[in-house]
Chimera marker file (.cmm) of the C-alpha trace (Angstrom):
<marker_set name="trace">
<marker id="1" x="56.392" y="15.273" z="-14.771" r="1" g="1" b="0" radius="0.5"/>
<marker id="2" x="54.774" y="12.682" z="-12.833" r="1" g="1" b="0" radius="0.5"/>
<marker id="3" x="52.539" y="10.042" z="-14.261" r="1" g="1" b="0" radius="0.5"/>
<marker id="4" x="49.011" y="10.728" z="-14.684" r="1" g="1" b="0" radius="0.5"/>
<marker id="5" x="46.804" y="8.986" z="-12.134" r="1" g="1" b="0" radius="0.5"/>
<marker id="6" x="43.007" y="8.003" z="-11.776" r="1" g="1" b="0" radius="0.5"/>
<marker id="7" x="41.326" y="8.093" z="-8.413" r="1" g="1" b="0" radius="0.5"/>
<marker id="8" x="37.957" y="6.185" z="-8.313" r="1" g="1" b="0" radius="0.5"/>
<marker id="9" x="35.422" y="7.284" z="-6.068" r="1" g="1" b="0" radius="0.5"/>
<marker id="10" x="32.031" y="5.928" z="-5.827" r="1" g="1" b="0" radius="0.5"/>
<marker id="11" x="30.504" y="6.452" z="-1.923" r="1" g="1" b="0" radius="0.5"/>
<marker id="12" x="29.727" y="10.140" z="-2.290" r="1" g="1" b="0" radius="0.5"/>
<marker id="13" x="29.867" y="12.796" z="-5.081" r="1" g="1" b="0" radius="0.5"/>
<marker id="14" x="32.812" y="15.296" z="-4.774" r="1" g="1" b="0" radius="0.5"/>
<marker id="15" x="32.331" y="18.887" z="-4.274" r="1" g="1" b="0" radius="0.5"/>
<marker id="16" x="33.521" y="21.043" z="-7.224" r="1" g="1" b="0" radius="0.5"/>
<marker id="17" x="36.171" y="22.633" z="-5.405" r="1" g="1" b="0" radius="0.5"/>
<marker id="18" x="37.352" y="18.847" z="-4.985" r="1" g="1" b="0" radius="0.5"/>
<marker id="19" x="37.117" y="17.928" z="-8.829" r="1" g="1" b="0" radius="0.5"/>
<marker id="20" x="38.989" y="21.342" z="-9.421" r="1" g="1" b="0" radius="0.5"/>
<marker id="21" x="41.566" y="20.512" z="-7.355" r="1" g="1" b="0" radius="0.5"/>
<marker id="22" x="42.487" y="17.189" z="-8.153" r="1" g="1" b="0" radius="0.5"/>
<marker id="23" x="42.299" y="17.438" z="-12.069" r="1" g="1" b="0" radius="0.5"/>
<marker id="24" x="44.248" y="20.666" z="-11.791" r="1" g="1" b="0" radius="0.5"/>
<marker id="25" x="41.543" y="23.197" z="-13.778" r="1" g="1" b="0" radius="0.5"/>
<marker id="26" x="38.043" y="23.751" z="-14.762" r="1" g="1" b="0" radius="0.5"/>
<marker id="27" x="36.469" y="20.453" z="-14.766" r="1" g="1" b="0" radius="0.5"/>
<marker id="28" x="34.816" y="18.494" z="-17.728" r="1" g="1" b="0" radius="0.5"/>
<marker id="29" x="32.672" y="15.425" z="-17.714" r="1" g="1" b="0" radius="0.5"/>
<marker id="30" x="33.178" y="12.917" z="-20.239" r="1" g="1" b="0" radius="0.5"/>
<marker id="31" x="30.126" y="9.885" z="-20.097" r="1" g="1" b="0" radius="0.5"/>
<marker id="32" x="31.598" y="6.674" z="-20.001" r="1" g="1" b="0" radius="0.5"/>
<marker id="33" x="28.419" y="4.618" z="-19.627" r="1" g="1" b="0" radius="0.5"/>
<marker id="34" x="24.972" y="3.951" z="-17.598" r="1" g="1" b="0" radius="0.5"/>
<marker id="35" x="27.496" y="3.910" z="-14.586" r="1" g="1" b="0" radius="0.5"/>
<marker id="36" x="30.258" y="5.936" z="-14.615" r="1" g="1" b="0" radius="0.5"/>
<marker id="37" x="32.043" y="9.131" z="-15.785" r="1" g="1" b="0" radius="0.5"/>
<marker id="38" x="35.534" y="10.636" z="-16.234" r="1" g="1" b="0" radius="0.5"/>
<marker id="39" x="35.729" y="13.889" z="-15.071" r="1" g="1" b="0" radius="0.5"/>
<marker id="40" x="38.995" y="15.462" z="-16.636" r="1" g="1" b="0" radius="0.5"/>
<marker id="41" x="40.931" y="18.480" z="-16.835" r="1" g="1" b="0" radius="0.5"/>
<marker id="42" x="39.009" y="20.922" z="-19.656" r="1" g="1" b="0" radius="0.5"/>
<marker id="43" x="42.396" y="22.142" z="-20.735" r="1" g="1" b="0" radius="0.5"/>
<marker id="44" x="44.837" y="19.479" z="-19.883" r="1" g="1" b="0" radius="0.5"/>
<marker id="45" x="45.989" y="19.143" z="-23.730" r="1" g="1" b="0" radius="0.5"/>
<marker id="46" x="46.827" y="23.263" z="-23.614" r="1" g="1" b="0" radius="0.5"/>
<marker id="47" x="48.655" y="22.800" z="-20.578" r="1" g="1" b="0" radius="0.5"/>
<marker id="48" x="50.742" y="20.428" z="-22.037" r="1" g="1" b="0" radius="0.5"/>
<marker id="49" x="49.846" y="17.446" z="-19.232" r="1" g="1" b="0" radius="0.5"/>
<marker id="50" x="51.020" y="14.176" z="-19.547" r="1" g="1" b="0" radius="0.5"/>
<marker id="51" x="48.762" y="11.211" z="-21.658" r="1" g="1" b="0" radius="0.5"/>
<marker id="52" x="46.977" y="9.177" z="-19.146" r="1" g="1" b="0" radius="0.5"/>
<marker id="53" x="46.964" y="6.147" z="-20.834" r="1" g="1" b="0" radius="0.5"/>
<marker id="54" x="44.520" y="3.957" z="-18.183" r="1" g="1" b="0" radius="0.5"/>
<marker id="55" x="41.770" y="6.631" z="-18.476" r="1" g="1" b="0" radius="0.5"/>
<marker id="56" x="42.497" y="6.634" z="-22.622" r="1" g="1" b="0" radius="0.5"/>
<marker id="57" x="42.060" y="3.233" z="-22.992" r="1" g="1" b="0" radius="0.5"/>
<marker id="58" x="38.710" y="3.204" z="-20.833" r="1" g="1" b="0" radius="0.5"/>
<marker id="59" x="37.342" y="6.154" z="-22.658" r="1" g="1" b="0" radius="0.5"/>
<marker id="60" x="38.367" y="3.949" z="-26.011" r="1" g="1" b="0" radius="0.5"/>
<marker id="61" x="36.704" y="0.674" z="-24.783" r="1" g="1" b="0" radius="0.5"/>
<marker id="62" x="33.276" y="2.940" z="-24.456" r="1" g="1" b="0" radius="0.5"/>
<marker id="63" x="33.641" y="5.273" z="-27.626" r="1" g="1" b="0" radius="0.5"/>
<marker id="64" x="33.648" y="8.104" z="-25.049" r="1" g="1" b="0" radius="0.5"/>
<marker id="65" x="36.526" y="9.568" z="-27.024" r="1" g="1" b="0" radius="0.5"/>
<marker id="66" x="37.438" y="9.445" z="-30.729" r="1" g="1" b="0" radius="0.5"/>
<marker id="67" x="39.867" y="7.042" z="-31.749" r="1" g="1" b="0" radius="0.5"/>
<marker id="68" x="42.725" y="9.711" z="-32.052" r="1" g="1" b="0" radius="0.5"/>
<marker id="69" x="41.705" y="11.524" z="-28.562" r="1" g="1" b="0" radius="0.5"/>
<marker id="70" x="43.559" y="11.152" z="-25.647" r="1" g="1" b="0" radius="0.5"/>
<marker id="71" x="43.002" y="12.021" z="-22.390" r="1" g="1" b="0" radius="0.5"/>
<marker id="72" x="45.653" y="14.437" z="-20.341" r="1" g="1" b="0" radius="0.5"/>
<marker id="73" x="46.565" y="14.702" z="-16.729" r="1" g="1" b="0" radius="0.5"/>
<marker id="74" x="45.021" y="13.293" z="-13.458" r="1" g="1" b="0" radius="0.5"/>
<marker id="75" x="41.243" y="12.001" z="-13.886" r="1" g="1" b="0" radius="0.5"/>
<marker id="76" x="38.579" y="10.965" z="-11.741" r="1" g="1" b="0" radius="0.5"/>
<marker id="77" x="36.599" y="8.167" z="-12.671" r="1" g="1" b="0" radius="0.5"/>
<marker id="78" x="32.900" y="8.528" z="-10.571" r="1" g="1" b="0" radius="0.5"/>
<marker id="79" x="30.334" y="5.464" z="-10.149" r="1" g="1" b="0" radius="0.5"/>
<marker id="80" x="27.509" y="4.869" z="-7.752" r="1" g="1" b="0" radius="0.5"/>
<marker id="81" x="26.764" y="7.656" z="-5.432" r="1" g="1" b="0" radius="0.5"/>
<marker id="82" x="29.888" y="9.643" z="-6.603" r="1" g="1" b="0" radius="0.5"/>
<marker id="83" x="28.271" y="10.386" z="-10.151" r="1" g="1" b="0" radius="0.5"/>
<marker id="84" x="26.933" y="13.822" z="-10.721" r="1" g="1" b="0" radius="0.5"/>
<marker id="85" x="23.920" y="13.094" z="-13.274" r="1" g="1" b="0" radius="0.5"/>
<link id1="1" id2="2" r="1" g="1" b="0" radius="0.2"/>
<link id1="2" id2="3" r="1" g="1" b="0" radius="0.2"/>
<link id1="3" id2="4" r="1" g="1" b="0" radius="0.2"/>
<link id1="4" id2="5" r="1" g="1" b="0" radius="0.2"/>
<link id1="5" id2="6" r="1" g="1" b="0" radius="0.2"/>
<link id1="6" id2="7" r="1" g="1" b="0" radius="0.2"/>
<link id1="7" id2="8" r="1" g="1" b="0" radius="0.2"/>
<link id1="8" id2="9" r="1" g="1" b="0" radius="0.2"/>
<link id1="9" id2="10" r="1" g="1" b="0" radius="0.2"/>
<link id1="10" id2="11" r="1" g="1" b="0" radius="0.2"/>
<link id1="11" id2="12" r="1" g="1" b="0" radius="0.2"/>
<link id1="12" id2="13" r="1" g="1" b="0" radius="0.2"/>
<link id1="13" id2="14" r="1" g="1" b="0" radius="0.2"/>
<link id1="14" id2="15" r="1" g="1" b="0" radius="0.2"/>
<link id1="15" id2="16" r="1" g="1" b="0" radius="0.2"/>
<link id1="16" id2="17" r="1" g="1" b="0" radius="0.2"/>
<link id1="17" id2="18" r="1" g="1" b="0" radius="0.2"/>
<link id1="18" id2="19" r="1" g="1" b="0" radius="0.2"/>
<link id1="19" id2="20" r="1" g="1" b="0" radius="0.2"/>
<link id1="20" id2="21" r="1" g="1" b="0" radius="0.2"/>
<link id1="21" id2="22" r="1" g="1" b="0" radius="0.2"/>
<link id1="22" id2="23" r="1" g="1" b="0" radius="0.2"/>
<link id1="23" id2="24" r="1" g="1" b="0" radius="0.2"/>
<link id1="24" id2="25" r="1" g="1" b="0" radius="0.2"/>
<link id1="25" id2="26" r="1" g="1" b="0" radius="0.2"/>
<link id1="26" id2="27" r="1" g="1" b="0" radius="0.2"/>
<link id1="27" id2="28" r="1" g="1" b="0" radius="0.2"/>
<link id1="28" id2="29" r="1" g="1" b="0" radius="0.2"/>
<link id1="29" id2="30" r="1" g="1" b="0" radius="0.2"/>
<link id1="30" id2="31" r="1" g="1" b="0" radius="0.2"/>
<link id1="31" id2="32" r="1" g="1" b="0" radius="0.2"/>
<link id1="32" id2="33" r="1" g="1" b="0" radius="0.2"/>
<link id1="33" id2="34" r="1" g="1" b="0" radius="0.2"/>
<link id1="34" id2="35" r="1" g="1" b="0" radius="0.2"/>
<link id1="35" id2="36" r="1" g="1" b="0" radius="0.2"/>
<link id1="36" id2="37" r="1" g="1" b="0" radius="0.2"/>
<link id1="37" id2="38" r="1" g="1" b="0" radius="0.2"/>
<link id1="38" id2="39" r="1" g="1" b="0" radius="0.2"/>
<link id1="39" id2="40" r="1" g="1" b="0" radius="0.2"/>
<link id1="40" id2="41" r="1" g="1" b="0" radius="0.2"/>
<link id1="41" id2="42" r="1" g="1" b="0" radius="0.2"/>
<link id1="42" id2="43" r="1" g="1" b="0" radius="0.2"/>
<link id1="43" id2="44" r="1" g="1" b="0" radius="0.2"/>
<link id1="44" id2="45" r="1" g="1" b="0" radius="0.2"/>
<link id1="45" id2="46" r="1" g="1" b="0" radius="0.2"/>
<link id1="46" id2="47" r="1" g="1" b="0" radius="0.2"/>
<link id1="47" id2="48" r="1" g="1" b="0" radius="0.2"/>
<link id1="48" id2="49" r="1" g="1" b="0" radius="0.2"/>
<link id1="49" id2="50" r="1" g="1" b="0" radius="0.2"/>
<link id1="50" id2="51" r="1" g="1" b="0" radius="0.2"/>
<link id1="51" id2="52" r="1" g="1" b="0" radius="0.2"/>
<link id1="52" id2="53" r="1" g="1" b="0" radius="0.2"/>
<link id1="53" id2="54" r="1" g="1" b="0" radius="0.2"/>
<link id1="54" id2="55" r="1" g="1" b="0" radius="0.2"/>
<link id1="55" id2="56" r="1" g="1" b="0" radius="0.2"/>
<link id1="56" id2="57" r="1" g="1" b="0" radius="0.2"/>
<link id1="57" id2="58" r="1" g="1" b="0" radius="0.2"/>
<link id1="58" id2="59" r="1" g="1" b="0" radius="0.2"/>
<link id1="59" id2="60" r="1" g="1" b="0" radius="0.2"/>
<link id1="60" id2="61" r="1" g="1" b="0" radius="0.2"/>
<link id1="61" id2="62" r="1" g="1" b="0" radius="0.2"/>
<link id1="62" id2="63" r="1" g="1" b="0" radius="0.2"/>
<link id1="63" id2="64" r="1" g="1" b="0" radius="0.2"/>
<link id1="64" id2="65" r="1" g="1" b="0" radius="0.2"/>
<link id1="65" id2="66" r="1" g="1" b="0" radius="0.2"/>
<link id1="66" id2="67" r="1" g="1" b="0" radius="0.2"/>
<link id1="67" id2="68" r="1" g="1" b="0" radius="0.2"/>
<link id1="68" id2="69" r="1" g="1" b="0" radius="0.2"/>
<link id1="69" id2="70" r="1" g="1" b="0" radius="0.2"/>
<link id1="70" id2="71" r="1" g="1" b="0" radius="0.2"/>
<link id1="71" id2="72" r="1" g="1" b="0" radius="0.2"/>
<link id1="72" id2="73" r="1" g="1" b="0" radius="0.2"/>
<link id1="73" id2="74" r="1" g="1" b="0" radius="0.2"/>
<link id1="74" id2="75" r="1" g="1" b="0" radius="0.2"/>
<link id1="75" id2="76" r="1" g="1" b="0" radius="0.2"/>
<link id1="76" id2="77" r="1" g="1" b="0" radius="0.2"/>
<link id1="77" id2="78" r="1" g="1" b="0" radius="0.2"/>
<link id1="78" id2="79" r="1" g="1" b="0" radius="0.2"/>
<link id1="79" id2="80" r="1" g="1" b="0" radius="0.2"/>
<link id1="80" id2="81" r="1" g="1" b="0" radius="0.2"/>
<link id1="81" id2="82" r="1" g="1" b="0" radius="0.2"/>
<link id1="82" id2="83" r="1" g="1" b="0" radius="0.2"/>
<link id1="83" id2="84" r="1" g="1" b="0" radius="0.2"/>
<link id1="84" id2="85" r="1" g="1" b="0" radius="0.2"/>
</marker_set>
């Protein structure tokens, strides 16, 4: 199992079908703060994926997460024009 990666994007929002894709399921936002947010895989845990410990931390640093959540699989981190609220 490959590491778990984070691709930032922030010129353009990404279609659904691109979120989908890239986090490997059904999509879920988590709010990071006034500028960005995660979007993760909604049932990376179940699937058994891999910790990603860069987008943990981050998620940490902003109380995004609880202190004894993690955050599984590849993530998407979305700022500027690539946020979707």
């Amino acid at each position: 199992m490959s590491k778990p990666e984070i691709k930032r994007i922030d010129d353009a929002e990404p279609t659904l079908k691109e979120m989908q894709e890239y986090v490997g399921g059904y999509i879920q936002v988590v709010y990071i703060n006034d500028e960005s947010e995660m979007v993760i895989d909604e049932e990376g845990k179940l699937k058994g994926k891999s910790v990603n410990k860069e987008a943990t931390t981050i998620a940490h640093e902003h109380q995004a997460i609880f202190n004894d959540d993690y955050i599984a699989g590849d993530v998407m981190l979305l700022s500027g024009k690539a946020r979707l609220s």
